[in-house]
C-alpha positions as semicolon CSV with decimal commas, in nm:
position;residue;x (nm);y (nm);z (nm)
1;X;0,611;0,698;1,652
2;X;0,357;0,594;1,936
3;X;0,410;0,839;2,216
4;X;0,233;0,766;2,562
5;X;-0,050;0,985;2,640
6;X;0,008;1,220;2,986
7;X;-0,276;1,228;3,211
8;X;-0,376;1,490;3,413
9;X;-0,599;1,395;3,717
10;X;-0,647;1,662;4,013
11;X;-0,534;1,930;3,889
12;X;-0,594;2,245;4,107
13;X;-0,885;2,507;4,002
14;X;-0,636;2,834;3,878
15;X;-0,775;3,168;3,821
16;X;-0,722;3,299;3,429
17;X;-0,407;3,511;3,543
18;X;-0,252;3,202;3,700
19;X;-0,276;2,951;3,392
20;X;-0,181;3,214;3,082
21;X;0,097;3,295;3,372
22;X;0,193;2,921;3,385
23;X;0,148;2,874;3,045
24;X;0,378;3,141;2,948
25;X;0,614;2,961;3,154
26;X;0,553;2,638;2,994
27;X;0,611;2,767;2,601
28;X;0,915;2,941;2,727
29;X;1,086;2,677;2,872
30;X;0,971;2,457;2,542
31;X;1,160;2,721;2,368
32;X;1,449;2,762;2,531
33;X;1,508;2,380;2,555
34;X;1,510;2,315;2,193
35;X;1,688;2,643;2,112
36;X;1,979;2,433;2,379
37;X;1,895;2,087;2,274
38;X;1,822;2,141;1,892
39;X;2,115;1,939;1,753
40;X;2,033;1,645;1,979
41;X;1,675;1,654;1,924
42;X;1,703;1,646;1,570
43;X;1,972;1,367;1,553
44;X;1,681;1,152;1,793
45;X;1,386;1,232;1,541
46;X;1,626;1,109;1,213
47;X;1,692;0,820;1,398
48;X;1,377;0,708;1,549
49;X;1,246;0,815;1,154
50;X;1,474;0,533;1,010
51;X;1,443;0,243;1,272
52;X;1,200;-0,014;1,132
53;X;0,891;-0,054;1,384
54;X;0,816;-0,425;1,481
55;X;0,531;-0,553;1,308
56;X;0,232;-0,657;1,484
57;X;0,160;-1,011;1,585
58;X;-0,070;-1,155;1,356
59;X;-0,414;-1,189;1,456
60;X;-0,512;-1,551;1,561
61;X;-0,743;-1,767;1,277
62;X;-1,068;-1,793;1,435
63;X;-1,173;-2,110;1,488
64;X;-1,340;-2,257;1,178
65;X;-1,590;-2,527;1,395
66;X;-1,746;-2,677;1,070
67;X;-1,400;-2,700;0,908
68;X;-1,395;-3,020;0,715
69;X;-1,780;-3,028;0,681
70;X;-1,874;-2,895;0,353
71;X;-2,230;-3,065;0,317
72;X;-2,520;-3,022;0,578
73;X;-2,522;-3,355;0,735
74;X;-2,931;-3,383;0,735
């Protein structure tokens, strides 16, 4: 499964205390929302597991510019 990709522009300068600090935060509230959410997380994942994905478009033939020209005219 594709997932986007989060970007983080201008993001404040934080001291070391202040990011473990926020991190801490962070991993704990990770936890404690799939401790609360387990059973509905887990039903998602099986079902996004068994959904076919579309299948990409296929590419374009390039453009064959001698096509019917099999002998070197000259």
């Amino acid at each position: 499964m594709d997932s986007p990709t989060l970007i983080l522009t201008g993001l404040p300068e934080l001291s070391d205390e202040s990011a473990g600090q926020i991190h801490d935060f962070l991993s704990s509230f990770v936890n404690a929302f799939e401790d609360r959410y387990y059973t509905q997380l887990h039903q998602y994942y099986q079902l996004q597991s068994t959904i076919p994905k579309p299948s990409e478009p296929p590419e374009p033939p390039e453009a064959d510019l001698f096509h019917g020209f099999d002998e070197i005219p000259f």
